[in-house]
Every structure is written in C-alpha cells, then in structure tokens.
Backbone as XML, in Angstrom:
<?xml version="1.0"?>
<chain id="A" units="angstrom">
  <residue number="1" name="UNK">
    <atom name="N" x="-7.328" y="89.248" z="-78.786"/>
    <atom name="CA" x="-8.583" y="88.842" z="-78.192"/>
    <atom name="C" x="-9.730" y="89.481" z="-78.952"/>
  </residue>
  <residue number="2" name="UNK">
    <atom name="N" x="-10.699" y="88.961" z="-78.970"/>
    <atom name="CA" x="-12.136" y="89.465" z="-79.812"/>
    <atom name="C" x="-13.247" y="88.969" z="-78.787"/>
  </residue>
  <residue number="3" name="UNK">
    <atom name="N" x="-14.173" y="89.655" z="-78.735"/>
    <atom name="CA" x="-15.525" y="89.968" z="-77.974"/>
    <atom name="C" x="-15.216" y="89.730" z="-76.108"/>
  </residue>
  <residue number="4" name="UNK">
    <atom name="N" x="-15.870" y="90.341" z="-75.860"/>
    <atom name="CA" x="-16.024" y="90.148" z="-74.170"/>
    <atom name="C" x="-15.620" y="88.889" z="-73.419"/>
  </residue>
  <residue number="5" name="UNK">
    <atom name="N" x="-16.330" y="87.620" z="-73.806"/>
    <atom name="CA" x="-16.131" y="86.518" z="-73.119"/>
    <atom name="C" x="-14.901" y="86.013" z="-73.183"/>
  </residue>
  <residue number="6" name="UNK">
    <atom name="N" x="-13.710" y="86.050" z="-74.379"/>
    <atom name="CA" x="-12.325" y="85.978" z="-73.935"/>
    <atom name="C" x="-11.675" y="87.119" z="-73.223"/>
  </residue>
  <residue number="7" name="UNK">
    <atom name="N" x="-12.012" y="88.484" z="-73.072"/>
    <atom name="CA" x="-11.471" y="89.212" z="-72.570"/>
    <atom name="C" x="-11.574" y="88.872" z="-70.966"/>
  </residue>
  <residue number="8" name="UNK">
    <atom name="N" x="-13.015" y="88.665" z="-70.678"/>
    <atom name="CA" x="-13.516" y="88.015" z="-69.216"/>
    <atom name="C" x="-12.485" y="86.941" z="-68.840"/>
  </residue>
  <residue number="9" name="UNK">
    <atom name="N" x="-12.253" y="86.449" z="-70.015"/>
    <atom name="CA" x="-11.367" y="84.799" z="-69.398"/>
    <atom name="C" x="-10.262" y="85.031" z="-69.620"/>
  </residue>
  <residue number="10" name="UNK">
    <atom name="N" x="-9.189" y="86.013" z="-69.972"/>
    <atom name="CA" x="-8.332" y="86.715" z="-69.788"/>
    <atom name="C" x="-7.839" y="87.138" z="-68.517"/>
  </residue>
  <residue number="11" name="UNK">
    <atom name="N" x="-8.919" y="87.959" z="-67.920"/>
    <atom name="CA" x="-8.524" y="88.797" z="-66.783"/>
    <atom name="C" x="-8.848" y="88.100" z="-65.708"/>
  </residue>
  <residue number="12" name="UNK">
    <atom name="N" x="-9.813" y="87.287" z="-65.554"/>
    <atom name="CA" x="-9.589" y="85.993" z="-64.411"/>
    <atom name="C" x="-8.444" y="84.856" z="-64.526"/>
  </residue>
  <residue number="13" name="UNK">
    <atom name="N" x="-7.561" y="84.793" z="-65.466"/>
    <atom name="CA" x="-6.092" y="84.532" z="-65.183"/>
    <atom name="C" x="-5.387" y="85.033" z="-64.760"/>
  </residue>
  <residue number="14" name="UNK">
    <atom name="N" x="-5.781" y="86.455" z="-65.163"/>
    <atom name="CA" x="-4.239" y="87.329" z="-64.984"/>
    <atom name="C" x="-4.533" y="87.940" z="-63.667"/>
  </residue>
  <residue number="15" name="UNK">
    <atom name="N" x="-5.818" y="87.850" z="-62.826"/>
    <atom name="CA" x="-5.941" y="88.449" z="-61.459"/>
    <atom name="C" x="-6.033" y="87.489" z="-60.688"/>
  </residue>
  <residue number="16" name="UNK">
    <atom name="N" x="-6.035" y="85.896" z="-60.882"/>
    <atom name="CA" x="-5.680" y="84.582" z="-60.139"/>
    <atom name="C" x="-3.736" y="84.518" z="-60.120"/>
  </residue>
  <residue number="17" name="UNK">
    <atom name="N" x="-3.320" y="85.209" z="-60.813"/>
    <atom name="CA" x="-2.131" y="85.128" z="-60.783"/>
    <atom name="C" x="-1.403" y="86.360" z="-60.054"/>
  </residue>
  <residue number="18" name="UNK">
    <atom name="N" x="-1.942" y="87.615" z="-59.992"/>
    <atom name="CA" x="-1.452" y="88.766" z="-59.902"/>
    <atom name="C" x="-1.932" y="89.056" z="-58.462"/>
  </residue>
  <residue number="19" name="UNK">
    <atom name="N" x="-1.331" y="88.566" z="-57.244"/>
    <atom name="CA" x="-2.320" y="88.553" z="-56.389"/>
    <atom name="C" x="-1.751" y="89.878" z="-55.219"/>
  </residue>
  <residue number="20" name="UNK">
    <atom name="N" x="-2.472" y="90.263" z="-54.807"/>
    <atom name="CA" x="-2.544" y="91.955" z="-53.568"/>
    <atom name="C" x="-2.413" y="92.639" z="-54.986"/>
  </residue>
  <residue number="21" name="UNK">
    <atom name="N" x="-2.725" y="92.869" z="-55.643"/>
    <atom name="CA" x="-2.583" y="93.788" z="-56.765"/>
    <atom name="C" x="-3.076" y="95.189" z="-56.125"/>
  </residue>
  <residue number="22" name="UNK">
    <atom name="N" x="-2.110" y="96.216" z="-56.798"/>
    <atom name="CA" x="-2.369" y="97.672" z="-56.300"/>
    <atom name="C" x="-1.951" y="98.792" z="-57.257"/>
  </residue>
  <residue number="23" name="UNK">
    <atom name="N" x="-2.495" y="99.236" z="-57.821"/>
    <atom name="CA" x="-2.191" y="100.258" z="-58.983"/>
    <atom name="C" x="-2.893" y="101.696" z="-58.963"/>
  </residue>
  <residue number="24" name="UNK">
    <atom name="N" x="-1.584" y="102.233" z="-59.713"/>
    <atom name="CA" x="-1.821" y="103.688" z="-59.843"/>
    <atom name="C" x="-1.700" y="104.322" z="-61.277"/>
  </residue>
  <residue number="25" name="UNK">
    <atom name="N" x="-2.865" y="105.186" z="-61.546"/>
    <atom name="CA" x="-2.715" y="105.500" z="-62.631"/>
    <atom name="C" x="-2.395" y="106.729" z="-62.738"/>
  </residue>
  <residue number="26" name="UNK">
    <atom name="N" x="-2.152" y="107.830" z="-63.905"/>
    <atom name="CA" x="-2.199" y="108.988" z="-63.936"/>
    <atom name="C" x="-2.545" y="109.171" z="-65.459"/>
  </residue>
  <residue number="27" name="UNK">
    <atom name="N" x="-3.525" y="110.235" z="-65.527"/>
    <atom name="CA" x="-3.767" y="110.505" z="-66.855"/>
    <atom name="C" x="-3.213" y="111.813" z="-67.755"/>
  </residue>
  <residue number="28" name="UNK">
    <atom name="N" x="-2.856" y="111.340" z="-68.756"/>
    <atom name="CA" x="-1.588" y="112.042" z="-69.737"/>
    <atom name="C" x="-2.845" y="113.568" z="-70.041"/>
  </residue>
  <residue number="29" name="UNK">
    <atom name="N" x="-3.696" y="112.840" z="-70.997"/>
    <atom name="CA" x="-4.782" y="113.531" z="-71.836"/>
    <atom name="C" x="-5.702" y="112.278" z="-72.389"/>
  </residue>
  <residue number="30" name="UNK">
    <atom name="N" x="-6.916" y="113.451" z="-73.335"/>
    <atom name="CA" x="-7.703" y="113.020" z="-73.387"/>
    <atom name="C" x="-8.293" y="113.526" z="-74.522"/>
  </residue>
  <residue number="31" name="UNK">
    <atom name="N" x="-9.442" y="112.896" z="-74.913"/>
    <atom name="CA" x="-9.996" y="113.774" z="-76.187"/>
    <atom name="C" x="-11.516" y="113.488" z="-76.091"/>
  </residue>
  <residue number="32" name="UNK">
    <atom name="N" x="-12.298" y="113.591" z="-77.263"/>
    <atom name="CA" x="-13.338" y="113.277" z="-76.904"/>
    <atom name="C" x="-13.905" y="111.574" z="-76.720"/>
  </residue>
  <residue number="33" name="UNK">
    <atom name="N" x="-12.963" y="110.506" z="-77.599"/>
    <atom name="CA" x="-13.207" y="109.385" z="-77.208"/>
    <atom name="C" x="-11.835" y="108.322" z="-77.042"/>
  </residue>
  <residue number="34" name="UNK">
    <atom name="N" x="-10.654" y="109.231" z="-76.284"/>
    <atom name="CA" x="-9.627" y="108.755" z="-76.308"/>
    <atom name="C" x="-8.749" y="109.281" z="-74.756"/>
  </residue>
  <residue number="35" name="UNK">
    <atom name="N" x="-8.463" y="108.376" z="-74.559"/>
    <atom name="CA" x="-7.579" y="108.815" z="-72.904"/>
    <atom name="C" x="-5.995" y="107.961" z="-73.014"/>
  </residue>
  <residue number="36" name="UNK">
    <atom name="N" x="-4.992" y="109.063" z="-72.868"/>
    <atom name="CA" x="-3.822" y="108.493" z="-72.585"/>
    <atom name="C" x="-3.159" y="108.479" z="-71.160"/>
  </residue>
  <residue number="37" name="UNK">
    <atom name="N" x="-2.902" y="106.939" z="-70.636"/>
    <atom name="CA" x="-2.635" y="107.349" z="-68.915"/>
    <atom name="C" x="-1.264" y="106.444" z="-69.070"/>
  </residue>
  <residue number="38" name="UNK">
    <atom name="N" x="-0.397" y="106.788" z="-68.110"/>
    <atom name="CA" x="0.807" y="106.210" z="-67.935"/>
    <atom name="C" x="0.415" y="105.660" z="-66.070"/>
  </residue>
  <residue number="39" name="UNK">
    <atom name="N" x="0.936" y="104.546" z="-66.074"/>
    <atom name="CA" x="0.728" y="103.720" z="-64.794"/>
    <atom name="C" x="1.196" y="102.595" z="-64.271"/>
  </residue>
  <residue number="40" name="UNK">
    <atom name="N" x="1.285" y="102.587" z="-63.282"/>
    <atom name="CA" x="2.399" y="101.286" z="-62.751"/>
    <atom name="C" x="1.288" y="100.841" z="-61.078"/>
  </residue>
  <residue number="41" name="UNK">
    <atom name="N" x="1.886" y="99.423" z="-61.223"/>
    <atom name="CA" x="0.878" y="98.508" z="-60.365"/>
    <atom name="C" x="1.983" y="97.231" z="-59.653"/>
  </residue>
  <residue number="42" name="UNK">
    <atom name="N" x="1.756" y="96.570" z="-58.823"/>
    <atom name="CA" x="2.437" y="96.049" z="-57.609"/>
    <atom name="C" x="1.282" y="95.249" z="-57.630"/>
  </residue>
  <residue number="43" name="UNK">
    <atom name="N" x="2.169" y="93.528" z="-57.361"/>
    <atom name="CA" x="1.480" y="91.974" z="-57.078"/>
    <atom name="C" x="2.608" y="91.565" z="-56.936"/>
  </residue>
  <residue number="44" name="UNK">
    <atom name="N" x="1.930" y="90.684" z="-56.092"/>
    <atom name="CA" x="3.085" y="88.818" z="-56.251"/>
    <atom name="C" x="2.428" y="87.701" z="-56.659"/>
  </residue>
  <residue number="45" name="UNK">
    <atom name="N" x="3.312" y="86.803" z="-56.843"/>
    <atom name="CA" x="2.829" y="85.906" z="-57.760"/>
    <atom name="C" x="2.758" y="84.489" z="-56.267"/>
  </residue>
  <residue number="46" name="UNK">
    <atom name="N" x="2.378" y="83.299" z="-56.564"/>
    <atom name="CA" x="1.657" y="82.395" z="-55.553"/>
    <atom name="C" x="2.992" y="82.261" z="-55.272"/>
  </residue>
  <residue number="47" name="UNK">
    <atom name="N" x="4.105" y="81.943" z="-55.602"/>
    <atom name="CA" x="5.504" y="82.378" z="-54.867"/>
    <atom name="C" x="6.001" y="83.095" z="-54.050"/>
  </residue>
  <residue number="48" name="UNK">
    <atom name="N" x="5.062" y="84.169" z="-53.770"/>
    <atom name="CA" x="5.954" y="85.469" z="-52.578"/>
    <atom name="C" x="6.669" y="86.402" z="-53.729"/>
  </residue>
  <residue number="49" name="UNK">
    <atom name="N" x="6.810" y="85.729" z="-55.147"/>
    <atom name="CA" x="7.646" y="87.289" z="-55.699"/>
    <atom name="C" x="7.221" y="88.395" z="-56.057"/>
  </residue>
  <residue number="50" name="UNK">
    <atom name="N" x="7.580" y="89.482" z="-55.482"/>
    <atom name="CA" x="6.614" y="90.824" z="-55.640"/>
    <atom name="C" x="7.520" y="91.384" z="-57.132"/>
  </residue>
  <residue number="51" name="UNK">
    <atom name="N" x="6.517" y="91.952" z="-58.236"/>
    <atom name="CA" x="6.637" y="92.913" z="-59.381"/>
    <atom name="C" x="6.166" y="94.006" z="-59.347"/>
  </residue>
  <residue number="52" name="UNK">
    <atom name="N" x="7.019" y="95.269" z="-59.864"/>
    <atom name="CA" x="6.306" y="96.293" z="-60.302"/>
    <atom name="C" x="6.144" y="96.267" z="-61.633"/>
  </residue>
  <residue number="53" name="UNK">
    <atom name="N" x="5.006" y="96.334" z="-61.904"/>
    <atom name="CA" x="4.462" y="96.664" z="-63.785"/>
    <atom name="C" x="4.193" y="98.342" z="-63.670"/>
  </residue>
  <residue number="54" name="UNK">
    <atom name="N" x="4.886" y="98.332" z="-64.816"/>
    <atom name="CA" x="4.313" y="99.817" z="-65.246"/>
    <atom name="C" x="4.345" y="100.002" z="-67.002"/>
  </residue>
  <residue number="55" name="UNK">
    <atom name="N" x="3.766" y="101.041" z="-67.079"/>
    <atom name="CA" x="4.113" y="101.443" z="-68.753"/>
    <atom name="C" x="3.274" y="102.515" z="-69.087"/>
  </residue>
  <residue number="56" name="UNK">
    <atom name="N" x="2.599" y="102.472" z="-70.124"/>
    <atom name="CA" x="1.619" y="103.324" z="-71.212"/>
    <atom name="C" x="-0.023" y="102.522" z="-71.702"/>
  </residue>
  <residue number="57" name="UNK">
    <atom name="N" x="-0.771" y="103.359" z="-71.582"/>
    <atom name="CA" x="-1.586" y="102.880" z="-72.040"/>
    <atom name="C" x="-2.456" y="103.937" z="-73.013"/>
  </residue>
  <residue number="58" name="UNK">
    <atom name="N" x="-2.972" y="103.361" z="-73.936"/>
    <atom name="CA" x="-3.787" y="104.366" z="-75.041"/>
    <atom name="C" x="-5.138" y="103.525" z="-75.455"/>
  </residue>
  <residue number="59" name="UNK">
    <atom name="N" x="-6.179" y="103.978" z="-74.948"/>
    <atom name="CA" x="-7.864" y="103.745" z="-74.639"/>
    <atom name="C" x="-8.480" y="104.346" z="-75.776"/>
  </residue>
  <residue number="60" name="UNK">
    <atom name="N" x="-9.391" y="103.588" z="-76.490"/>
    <atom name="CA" x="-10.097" y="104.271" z="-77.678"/>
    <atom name="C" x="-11.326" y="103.928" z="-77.554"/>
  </residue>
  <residue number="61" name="UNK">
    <atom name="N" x="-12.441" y="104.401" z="-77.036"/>
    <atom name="CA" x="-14.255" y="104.090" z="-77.201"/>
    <atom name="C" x="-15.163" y="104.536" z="-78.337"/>
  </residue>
  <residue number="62" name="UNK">
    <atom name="N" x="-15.860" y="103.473" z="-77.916"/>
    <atom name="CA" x="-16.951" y="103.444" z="-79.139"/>
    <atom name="C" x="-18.216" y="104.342" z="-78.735"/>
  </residue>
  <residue number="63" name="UNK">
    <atom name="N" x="-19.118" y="104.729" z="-79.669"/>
    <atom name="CA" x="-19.983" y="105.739" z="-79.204"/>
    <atom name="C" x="-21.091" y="104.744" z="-78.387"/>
  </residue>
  <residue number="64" name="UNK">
    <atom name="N" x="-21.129" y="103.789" z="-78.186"/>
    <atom name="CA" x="-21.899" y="102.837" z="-76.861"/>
    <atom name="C" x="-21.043" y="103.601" z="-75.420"/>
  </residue>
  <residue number="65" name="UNK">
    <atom name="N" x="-19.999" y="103.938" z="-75.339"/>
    <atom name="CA" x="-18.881" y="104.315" z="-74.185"/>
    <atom name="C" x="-18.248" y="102.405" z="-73.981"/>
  </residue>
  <residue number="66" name="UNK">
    <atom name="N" x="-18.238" y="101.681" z="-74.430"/>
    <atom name="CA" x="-17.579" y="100.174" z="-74.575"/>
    <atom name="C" x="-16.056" y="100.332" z="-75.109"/>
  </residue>
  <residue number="67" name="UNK">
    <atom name="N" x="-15.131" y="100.341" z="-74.994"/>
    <atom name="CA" x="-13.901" y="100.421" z="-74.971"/>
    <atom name="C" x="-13.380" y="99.499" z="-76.709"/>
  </residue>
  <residue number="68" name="UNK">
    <atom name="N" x="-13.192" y="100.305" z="-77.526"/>
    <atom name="CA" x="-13.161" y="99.379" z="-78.832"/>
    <atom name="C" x="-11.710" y="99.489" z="-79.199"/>
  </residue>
  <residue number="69" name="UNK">
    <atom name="N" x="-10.656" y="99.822" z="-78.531"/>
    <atom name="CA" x="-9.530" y="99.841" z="-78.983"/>
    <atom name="C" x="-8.227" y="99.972" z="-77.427"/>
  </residue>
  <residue number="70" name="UNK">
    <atom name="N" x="-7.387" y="99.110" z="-77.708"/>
    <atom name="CA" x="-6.655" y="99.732" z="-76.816"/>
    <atom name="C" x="-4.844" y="98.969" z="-77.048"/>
  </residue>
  <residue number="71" name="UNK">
    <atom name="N" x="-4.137" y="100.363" z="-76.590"/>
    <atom name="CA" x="-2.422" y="99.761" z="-76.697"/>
    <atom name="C" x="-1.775" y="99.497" z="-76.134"/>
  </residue>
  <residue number="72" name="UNK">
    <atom name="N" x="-1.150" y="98.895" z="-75.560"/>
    <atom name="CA" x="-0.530" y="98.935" z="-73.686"/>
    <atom name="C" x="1.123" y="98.440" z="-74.462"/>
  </residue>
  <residue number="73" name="UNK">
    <atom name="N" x="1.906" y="99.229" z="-73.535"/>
    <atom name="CA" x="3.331" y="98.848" z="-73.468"/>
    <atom name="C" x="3.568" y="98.484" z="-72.161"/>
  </residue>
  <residue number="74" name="UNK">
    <atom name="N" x="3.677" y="97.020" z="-71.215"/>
    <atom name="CA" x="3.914" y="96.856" z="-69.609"/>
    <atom name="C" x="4.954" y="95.963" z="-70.060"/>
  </residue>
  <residue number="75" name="UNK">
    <atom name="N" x="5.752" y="96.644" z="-68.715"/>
    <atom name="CA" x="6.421" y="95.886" z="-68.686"/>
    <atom name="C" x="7.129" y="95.485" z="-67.102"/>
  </residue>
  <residue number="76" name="UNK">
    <atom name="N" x="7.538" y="94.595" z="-66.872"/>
    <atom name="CA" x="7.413" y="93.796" z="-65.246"/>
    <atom name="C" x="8.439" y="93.570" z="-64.850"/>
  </residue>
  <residue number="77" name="UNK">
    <atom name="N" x="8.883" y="94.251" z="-63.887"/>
    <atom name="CA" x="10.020" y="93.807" z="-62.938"/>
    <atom name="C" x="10.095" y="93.578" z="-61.704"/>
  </residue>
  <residue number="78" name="UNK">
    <atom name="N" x="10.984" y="92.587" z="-61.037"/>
    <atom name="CA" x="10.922" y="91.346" z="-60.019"/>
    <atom name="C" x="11.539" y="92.751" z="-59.060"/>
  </residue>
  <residue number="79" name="UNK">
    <atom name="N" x="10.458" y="92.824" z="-57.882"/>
    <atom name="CA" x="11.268" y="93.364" z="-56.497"/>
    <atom name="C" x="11.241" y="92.592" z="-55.572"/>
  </residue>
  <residue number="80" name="UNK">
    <atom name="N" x="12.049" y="93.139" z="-54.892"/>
    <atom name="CA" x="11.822" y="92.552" z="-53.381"/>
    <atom name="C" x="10.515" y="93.248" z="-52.332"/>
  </residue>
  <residue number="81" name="UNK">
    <atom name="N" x="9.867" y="92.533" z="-51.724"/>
    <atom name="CA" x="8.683" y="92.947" z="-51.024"/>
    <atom name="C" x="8.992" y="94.378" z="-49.984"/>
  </residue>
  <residue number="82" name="UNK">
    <atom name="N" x="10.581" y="95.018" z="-49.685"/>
    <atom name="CA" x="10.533" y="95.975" z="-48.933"/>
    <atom name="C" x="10.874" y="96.908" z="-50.046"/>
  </residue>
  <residue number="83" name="UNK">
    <atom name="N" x="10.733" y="96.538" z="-51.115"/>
    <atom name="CA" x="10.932" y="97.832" z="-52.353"/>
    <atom name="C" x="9.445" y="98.526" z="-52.740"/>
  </residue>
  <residue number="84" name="UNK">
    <atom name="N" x="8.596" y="97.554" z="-52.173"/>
    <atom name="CA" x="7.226" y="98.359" z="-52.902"/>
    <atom name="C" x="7.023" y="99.367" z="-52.344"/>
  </residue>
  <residue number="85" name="UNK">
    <atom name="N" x="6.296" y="100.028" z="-53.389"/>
    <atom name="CA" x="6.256" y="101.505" z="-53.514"/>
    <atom name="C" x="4.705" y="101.816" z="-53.009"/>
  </residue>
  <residue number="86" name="UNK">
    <atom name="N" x="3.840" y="100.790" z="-53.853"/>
    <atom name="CA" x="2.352" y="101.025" z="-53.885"/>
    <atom name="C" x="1.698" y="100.220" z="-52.372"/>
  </residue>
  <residue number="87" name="UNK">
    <atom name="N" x="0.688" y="100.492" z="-51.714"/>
    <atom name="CA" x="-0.075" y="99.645" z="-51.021"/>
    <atom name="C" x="-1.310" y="99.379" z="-51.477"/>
  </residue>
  <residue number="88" name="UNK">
    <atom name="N" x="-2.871" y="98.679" z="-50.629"/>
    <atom name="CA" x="-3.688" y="98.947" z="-51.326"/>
    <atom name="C" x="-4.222" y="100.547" z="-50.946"/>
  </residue>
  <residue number="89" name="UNK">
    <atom name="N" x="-4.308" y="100.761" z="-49.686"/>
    <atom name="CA" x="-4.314" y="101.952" z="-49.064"/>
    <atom name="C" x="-4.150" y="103.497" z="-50.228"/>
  </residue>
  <residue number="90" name="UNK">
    <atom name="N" x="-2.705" y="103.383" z="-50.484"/>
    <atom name="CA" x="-2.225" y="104.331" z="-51.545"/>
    <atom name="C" x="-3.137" y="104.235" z="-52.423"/>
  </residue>
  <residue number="91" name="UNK">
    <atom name="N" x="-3.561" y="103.039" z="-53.369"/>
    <atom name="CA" x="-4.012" y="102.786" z="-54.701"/>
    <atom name="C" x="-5.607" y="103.102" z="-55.028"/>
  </residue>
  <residue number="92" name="UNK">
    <atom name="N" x="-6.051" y="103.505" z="-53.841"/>
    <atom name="CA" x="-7.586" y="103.380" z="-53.653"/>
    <atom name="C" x="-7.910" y="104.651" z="-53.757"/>
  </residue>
</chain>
C-alpha cells in the first residue's frame, strides 16, 4: 500500500469484515522512533465464526510522528465463540 487514502480503504474492509473486534496489545520495547509490541485480537466474521489473530508487530515513524514503516507477522485462527479469551470490556 502507498499513501493514506489506500491505507483508509484498506481498513474499512478489514473492520466491515472483522466485526466485535477486541484487542490487546503489549509492548516489547521501544526506541526513539521505533516500538515493538506483540498482540492478539478477537472478531467474527458476518458468519458467527469467531478468530483469534495474534502475532508481532514492528512500527517505524517519521519525524512528522506519521507512521512510515511497519512489519506485522498475524496470523488467524478459527475458535469457537466459548473459547474467547478477549471481550470489549478487557480490551479497553
């Protein structure tokens, strides 16, 4: 993806699809323009099937503070709705 307006039209797919979404992050470290957080997040899809995503993420900013780099390893697995872990409650 390149500049804002596909990133915008990105994430209004993926949060029309990802729906009660609830996530938790935790942060590894940090530097002066770099943050490493490991985190996992809970949705279902317009089906009723609930996923947990989790993985890695590595954040790189620009001296605006605008986010100019980033790495994500997620990856998604199918639960059953009495396996979730996260609520929104928890995630907030």
């Amino acid at each position: 993806m390149t500049g804002r307006e596909q990133i915008t039209q990105f994430l209004k797919r993926k949060w029309q699809k990802e729906l009660e979404y609830s996530l938790q992050k935790e942060l590894w470290c940090f530097t002066a323009n770099r943050i490493a957080v490991t985190f996992r997040y809970e949705w279902h899809d317009k089906s009723e099937q609930w996923y947990r995503s989790y993985g890695n993420e590595l954040w790189e900013f620009a001296e605006n503070g605008l986010m100019q780099r980033r790495i994500a390893s997620i990856n998604d697995q199918p639960i059953k709705s009495t396996e979730r872990l996260l609520t929104k409650r928890q995630s907030a």
